[in-house]
C-alpha positions in Angstrom: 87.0 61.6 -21.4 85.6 59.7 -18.5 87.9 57.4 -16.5 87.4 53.6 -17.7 86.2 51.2 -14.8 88.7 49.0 -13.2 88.1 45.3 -13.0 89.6 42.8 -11.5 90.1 38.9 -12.2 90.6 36.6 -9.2 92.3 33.3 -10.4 94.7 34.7 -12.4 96.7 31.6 -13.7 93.7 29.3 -14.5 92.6 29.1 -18.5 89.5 31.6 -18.1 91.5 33.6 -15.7 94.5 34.8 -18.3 92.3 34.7 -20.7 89.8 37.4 -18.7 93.2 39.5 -18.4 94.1 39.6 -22.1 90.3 40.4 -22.5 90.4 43.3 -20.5 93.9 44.5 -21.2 93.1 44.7 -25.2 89.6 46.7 -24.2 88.8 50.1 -25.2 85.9 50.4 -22.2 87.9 48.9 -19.1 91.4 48.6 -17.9 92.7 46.1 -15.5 92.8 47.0 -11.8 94.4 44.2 -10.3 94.9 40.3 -10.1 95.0 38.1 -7.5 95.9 34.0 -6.8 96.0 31.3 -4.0 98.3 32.1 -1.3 101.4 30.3 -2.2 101.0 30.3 -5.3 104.1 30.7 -7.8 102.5 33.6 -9.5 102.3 35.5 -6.2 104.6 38.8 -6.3 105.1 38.7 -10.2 103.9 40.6 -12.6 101.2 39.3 -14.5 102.6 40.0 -17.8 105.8 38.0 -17.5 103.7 35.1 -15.6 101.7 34.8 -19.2 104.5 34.9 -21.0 104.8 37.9 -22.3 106.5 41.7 -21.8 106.4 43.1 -18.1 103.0 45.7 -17.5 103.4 47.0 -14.0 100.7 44.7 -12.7 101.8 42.6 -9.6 99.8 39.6 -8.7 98.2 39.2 -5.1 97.4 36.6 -2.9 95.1 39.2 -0.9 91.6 39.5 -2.8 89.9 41.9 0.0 92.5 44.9 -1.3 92.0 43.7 -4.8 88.4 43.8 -5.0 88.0 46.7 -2.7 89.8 49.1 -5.2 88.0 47.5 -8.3 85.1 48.9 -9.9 83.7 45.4 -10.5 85.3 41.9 -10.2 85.0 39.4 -12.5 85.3 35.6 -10.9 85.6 32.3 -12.8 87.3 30.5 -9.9 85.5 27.3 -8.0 82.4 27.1 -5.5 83.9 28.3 -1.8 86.1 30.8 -3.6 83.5 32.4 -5.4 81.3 32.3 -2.0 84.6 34.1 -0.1 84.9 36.5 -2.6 80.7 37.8 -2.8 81.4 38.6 0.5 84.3 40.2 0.4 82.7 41.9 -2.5 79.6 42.9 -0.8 81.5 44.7 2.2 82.6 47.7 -0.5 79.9 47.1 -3.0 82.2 46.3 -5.6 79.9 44.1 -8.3 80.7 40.9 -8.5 80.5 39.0 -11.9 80.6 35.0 -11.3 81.2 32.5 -14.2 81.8 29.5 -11.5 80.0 26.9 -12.0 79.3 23.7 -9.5 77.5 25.5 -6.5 75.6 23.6 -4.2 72.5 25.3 -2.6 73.8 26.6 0.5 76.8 28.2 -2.0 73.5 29.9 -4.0 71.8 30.7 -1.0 74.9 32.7 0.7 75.5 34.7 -2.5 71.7 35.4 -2.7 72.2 37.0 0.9 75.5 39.0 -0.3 73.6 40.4 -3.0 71.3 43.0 -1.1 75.0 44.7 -0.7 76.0 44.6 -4.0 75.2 43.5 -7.7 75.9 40.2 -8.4 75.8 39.1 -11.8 75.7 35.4 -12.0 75.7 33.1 -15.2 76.8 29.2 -15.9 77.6 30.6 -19.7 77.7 34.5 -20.7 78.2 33.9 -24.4 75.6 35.3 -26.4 74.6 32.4 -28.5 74.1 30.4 -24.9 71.7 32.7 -24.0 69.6 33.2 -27.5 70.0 29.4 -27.4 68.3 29.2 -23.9 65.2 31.6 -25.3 64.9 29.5 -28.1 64.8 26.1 -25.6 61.8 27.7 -23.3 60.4 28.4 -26.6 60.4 25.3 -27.9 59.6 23.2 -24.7 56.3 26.0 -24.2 55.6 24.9 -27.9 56.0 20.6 -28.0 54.2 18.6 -25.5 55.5 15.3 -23.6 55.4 13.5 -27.1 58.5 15.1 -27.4 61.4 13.7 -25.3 63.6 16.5 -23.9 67.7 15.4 -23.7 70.3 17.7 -23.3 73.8 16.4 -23.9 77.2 18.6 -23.3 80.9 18.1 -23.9 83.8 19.8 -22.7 87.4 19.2 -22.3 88.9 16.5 -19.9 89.6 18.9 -16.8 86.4 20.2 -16.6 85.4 19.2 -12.5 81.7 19.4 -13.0 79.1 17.6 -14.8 76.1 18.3 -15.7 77.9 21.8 -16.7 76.3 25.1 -16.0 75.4 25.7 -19.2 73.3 22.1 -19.7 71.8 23.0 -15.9 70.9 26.6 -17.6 69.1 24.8 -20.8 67.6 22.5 -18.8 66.1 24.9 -16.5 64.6 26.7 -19.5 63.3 23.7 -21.1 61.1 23.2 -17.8 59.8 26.5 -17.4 58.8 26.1 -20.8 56.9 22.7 -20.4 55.8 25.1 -16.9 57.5 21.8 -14.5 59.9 22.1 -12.0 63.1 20.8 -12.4 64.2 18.4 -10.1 60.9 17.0 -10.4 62.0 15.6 -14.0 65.6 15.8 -14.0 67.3 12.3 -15.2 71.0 12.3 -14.8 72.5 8.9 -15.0 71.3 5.7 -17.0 73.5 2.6 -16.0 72.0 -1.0 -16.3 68.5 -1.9 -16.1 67.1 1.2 -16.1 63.9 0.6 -17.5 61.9 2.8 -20.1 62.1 6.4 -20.4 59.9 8.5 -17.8 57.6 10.5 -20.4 58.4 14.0 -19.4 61.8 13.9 -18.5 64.8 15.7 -19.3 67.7 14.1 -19.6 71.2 14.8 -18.9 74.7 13.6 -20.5 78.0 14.4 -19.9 80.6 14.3 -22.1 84.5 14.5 -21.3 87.7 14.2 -23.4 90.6 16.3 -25.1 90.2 20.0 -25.5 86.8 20.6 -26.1 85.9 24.5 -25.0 82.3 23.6 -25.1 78.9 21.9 -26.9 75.7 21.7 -26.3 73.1 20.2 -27.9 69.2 19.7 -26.6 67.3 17.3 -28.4 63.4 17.3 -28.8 62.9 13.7 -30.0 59.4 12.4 -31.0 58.4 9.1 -32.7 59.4 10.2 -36.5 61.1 13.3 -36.3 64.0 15.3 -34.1 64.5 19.0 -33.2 68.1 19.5 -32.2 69.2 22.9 -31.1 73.3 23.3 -31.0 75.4 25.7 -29.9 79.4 25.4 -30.0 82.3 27.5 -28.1 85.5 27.2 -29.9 87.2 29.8 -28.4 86.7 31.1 -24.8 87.2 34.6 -25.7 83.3 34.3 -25.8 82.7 33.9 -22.0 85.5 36.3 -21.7 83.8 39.3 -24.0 80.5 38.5 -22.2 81.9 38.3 -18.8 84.1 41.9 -19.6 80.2 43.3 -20.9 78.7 42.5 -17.5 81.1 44.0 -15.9 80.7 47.2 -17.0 76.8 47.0 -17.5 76.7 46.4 -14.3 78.2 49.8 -13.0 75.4 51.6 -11.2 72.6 49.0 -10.9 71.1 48.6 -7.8 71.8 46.0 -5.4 70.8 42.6 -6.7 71.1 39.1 -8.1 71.6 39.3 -12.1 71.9 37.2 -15.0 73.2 37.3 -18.3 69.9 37.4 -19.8 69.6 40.6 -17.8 73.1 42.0 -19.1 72.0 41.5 -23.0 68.2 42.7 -22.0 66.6 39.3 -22.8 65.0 39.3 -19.3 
């Protein structure tokens, strides 16, 4: 029997972090390689096991990533924008794929991962569920099909810690709905409404954020014309989704060539 890759998760003690360890420790096609957190951190020096609150596994948790990722057959990040950019290049020194579920990167964060990527895969995604990405076919698809009769408005919610807005995923949707309509996006993007705003732009596509309690994650893009509404939805109650498709990547991505990737890629909707 072949030897299983080894992955690691950076961010260990954050909500998609433990919950990319159970992931991986209750796999049949990978086994954890190592964890790693924040210098400082209270986590650093234990093992991972007891930190989650469970039975001790022989896993200790380290604040130095380069080691981490360097004896990792992949990595597997859902951290925050300069962490992510650290770790691609730290990544890209031993070729170790790199599988990024950050969200919130400005373009100078895009365009240095771009550059680590002729070293390495990178496999980048604002949402690696599966339904997010049907959901995002099915959004071109529609967009290529209505024309500017139909107002586009994509509206997401998520829970009250969430640091971003719009999230990934509503960037993601609306980046399909343009290439659809065959528009750029920041040519059409409308993110805030406040006070006299006048009437709608015909042709744009509108953002709204939505914060409070718990929420995992919902999205919904409307396609609104004068007597009738197309609303596509899509709803994450449990982030073992991003996990699973995160943990897929992972080990889809063992062997590519050198590379950015997406999810679409990973699930062969490219």
């Amino acid at each position: 029997m072949p030897d299983l890759p080894t992955i690691a998760i950076v961010g260990a003690s954050g909500r998609m972090g433990q919950m990319l360890i159970k992931t991986v420790q209750e796999s049949a096609t990978a086994t954890l390689g190592g964890v790693t957190e924040r210098a400082g951190h209270d986590w650093i020096g234990r093992d991972i096991g007891v930190c989650m609150g469970g039975a001790a596994c022989g896993l200790t948790v380290s604040d130095d990533p380069e080691t981490v990722i360097a004896n990792a057959d992949a990595v597997i990040d859902f951290t925050a924008p300069a962490a992510s950019v650290a770790h691609a290049a730290l990544a890209a020194r031993t070729g170790t794929p790199h599988i990024i579920g950050t969200t919130g990167f400005s373009e100078s964060d895009l365009a240095a991962i771009a550059g680590f990527a002729t070293d390495t895969v990178i496999m980048r995604a604002g949402n690696m569920s599966l339904g997010v990405n049907l959901l995002m076919q099915l959004t071109q698809k529609v967009a290529a099909a209505l024309d500017e009769d139909f107002d586009i408005e994509i509206i997401e919610t998520h829970h009250r810690h969430k640091v971003d807005a719009p999230s990934g995923t509503a960037l993601m949707l609306g980046q399909a709905a343009a290439d659809g309509r065959g528009v750029a996006l920041e040519a059409v993007s409308d993110r805030g409404r406040d006070g006299i705003t006048g009437a709608r732009k015909r042709g744009a596509i509108g953002f709204h954020a939505v914060r409070g309690g718990d929420v995992i994650g919902e999205h919904d893009v409307l396609f609104a014309s004068d007597g009738e509404r197309i609303v596509l939805r899509h709803l994450a109650s449990d982030r073992r989704v991003f996990a699973r498709g995160a943990l897929k990547a992972a080990i889809w991505a063992q062997g590519k060539p050198a590379g950015e990737y997406d999810m679409l890629d990973v699930l062969g909707l490219s």
